[in-house]
C-alpha positions as CSV (number, residue, x, y, z in Angstrom):
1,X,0.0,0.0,0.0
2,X,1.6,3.0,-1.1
3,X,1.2,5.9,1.8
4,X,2.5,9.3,3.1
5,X,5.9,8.4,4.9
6,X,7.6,9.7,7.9
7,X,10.8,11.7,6.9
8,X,13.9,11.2,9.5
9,X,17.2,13.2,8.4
10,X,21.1,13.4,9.8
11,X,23.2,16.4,9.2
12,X,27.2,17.0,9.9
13,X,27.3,20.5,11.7
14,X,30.9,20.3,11.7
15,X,31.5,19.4,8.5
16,X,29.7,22.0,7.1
17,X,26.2,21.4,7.9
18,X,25.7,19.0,5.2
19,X,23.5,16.6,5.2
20,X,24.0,13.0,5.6
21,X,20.7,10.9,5.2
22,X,17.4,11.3,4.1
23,X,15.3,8.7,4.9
24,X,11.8,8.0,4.0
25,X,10.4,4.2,5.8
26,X,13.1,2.2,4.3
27,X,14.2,4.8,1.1
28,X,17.2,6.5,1.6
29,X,17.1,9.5,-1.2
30,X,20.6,10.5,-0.8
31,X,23.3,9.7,-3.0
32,X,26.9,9.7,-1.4
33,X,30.6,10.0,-2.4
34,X,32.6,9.7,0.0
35,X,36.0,11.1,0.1
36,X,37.9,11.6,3.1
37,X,39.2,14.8,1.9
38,X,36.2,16.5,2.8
39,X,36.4,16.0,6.5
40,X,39.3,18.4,6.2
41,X,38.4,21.4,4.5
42,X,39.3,24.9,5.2
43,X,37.4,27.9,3.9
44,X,38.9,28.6,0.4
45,X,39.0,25.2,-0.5
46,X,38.2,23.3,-3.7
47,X,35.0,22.1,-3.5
48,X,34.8,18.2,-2.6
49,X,31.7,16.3,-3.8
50,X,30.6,14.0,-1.4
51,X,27.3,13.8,-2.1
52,X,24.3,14.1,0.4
53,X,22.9,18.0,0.5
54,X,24.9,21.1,0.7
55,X,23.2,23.9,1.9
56,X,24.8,26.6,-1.0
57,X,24.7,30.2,-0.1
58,X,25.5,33.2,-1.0
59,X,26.1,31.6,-4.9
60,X,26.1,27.9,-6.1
61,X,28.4,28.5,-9.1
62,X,31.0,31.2,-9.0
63,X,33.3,32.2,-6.4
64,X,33.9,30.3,-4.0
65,X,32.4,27.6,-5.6
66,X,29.1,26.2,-3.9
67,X,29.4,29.1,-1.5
68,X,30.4,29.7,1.8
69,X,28.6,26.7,3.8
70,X,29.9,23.8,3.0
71,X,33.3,24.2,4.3
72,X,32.4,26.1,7.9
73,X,31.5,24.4,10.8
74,X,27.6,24.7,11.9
75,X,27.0,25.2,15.4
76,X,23.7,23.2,17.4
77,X,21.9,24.7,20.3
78,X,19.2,22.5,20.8
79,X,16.8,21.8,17.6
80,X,18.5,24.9,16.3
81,X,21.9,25.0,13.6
82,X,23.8,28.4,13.2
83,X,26.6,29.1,10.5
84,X,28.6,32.1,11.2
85,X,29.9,33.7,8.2
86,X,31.6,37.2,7.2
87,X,28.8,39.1,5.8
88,X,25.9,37.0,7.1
89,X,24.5,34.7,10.0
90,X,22.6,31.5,8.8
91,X,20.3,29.5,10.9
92,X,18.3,26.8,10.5
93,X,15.6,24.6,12.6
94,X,14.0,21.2,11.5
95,X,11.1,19.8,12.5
96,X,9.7,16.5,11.7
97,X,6.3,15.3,11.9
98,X,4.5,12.1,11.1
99,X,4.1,13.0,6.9
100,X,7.3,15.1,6.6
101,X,9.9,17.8,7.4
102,X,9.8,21.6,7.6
103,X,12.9,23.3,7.9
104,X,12.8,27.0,8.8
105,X,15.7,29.2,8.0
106,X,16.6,32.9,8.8
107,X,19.5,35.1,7.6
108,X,20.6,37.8,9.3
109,X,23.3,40.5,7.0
110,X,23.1,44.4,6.1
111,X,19.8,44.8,4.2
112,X,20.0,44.8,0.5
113,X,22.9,42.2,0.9
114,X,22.1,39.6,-2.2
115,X,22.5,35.9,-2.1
116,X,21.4,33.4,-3.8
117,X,20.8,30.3,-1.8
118,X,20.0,26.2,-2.7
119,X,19.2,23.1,-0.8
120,X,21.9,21.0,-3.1
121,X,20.4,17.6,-2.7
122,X,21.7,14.9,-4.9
123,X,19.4,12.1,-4.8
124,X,19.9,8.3,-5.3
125,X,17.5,7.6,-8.2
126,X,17.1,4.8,-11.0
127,X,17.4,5.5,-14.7
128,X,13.4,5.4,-14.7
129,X,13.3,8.1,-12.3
130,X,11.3,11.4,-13.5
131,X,11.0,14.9,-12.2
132,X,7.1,16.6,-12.6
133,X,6.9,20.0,-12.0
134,X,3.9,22.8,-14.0
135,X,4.0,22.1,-17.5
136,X,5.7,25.6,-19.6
137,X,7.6,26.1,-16.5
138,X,10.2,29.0,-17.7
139,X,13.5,26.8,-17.7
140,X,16.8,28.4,-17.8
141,X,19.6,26.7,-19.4
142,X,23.2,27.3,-19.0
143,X,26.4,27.3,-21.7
144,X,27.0,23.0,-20.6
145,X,23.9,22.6,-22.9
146,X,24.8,24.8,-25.9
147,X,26.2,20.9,-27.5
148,X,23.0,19.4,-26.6
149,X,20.9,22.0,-28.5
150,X,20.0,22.0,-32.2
151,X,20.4,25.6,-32.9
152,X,23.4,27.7,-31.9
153,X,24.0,29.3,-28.8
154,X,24.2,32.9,-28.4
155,X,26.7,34.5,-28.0
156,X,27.4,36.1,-24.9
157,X,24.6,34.9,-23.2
158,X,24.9,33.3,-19.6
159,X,21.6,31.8,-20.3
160,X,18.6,30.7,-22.3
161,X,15.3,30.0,-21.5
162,X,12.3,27.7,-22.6
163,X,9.2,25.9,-21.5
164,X,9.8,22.8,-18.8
165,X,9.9,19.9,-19.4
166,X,11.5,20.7,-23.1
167,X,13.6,23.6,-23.0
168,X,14.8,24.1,-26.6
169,X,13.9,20.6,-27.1
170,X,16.0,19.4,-24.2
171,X,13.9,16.7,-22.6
172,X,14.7,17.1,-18.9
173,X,12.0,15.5,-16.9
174,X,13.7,12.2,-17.5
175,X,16.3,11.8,-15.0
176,X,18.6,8.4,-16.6
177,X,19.7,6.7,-18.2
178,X,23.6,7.7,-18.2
179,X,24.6,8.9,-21.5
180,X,27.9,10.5,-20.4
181,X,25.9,14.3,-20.5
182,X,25.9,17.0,-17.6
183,X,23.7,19.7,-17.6
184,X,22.6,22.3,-15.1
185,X,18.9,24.2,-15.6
186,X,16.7,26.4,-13.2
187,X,12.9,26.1,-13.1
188,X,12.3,29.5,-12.5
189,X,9.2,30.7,-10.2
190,X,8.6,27.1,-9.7
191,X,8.3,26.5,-5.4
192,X,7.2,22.9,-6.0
193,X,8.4,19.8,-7.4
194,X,7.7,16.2,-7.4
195,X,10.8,13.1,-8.1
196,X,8.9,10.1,-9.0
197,X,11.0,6.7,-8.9
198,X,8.9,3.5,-8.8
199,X,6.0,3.5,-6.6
200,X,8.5,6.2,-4.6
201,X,7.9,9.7,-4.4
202,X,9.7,12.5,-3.2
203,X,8.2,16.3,-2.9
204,X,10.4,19.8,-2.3
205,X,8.1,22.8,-1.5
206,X,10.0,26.4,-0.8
207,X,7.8,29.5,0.4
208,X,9.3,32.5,1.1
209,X,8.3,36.3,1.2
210,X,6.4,37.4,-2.4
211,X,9.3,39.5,-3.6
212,X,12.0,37.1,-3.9
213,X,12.8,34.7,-6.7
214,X,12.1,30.6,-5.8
215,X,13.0,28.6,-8.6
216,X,14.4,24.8,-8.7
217,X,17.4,23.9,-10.0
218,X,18.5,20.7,-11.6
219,X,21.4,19.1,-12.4
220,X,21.3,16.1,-14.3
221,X,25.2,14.7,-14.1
222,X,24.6,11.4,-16.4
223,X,28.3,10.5,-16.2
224,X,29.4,14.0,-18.0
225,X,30.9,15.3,-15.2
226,X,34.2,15.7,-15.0
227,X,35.9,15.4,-17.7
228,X,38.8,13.4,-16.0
229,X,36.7,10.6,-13.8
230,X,32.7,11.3,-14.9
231,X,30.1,9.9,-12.2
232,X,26.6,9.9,-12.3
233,X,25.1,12.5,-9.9
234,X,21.0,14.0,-9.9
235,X,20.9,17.2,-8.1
236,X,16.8,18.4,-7.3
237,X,17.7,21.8,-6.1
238,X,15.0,24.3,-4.2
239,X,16.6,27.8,-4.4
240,X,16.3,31.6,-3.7
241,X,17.5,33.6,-7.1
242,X,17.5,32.1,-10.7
243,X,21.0,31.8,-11.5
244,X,23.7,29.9,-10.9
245,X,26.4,32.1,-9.8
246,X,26.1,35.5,-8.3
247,X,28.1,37.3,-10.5
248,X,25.9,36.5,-13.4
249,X,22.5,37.5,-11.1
250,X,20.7,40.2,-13.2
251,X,18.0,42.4,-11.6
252,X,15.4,40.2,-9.8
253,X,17.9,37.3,-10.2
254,X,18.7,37.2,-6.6
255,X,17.7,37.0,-3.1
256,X,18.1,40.5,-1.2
257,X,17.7,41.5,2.3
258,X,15.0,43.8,3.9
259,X,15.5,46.8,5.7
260,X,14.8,44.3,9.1
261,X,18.3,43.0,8.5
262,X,16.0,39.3,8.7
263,X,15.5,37.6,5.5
264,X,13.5,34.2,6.1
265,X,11.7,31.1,4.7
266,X,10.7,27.3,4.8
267,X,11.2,23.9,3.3
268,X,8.8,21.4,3.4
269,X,9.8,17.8,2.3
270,X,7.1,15.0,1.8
271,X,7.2,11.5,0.7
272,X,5.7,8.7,-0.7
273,X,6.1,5.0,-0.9
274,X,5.1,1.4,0.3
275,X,5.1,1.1,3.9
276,X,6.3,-2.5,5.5
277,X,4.2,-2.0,8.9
């Protein structure tokens, strides 16, 4: 009988906050990596994939590379996590209940400070695996496509755009098989979206206030990605902004603090699947 699930979740606050599992009854969605490399990083680092979910602020892409998070230690007081950073205070609180997880956040900087934030979560998925979200969804695609396209990319741009789940005739709903691609695209005022994989199903709702940009980001890593050792990696992203990196973020492209000096919002996860009770 396939039924609403209870969500139960681990995170690392000393290694950057990430998080380690997320488990659905007897699902875990997370894909991992490991390298023990990452159990030593310093801010400035190279990045270090090792899967899970990265909590990316204040850029994904860019500089430094998934943000600022990832390679700080996270401190816990009680259901509460805090990242101290230079220009911002992160904090975050989860909460699980019997069908799911919300998890509150709240930034504290100098107002009009702009970010762009994303809860990086690479999931463990099949080749059958499919992602639903509004049909005509304005989808942004960035230069890793332009090969993957049948007309020519312009030039200069940092993105283009077209209706989900077919951007320029890019089928991305379809999350496998591995074809040795690796492209990155943003679902852009889309709060909501659904990964379907068997009789599994996992849901990513953001809210936030009316004025800033929620999109969902994907990247679909079909063993394109690096050049030098390709793996297969499927990154269902919630996000504030609609870019990538922050130094590409046009007007409305960003996150951006209010007067209050408090920006906040909320993630609610739900899940699907056959329960064994």
């Amino acid at each position: 009988m396939v039924s609403d699930l209870p969500i139960a979740i681990r995170t690392d606050p000393a290694h950057g906050g990430r998080w380690t599992s997320l488990r659905a009854g007897e699902r875990e969605w997370l894909w991992h990596r490991p390298d023990p490399a990452r159990a030593t990083v310093r801010p400035g680092d190279t990045f270090i994939d090792a899967g899970g979910l990265e909590e990316c602020i204040p850029t994904v892409r860019g500089t430094p590379d998934h943000g600022d998070a990832w390679s700080r230690p996270w401190q816990r007081h009680g259901d509460a996590e805090t990242l101290h950073c230079p220009d911002f205070v992160l904090s975050r609180r989860i909460d699980s209940g019997p069908t799911g997880l919300h998890i509150g956040y709240e930034l504290r900087a100098d107002p009009g400070y702009r970010f762009l934030w994303a809860a990086h979560a690479l999931l463990d998925v099949t080749p059958e695996a499919r992602l639903a979200a509004p049909d005509a969804t304005p989808t942004r695609l960035f230069p890793e496509a332009a090969e993957l396209l049948a007309q020519p990319w312009p030039d200069g741009a940092h993105h283009v755009t077209g209706p989900w789940p077919a951007p320029y005739g890019l089928r991305l709903d379809r999350l496998g098989p591995d074809d040795g691609t690796a492209v990155g695209a943003i679902l852009t005022d889309c709060a909501s979206v659904t990964v379907t994989d068997g009789p599994d199903t996992l849901t990513f709702s953001l809210h936030a206030d009316a004025d800033i940009p929620v999109s969902t980001a994907l990247w679909r890593n079909l063993r394109g990605f690096p050049a030098s050792a390709p793996y297969r990696s499927i990154g269902v992203e919630p996000m504030l902004g609609s870019v990538f990196d922050l130094a590409e973020a046009g007007p409305g492209d960003a996150a951006q603090v209010p007067p209050s000096g408090v920006l906040r919002w909320h993630l609610d996860i739900t899940a699907t699947g056959t329960r064994t009770d």
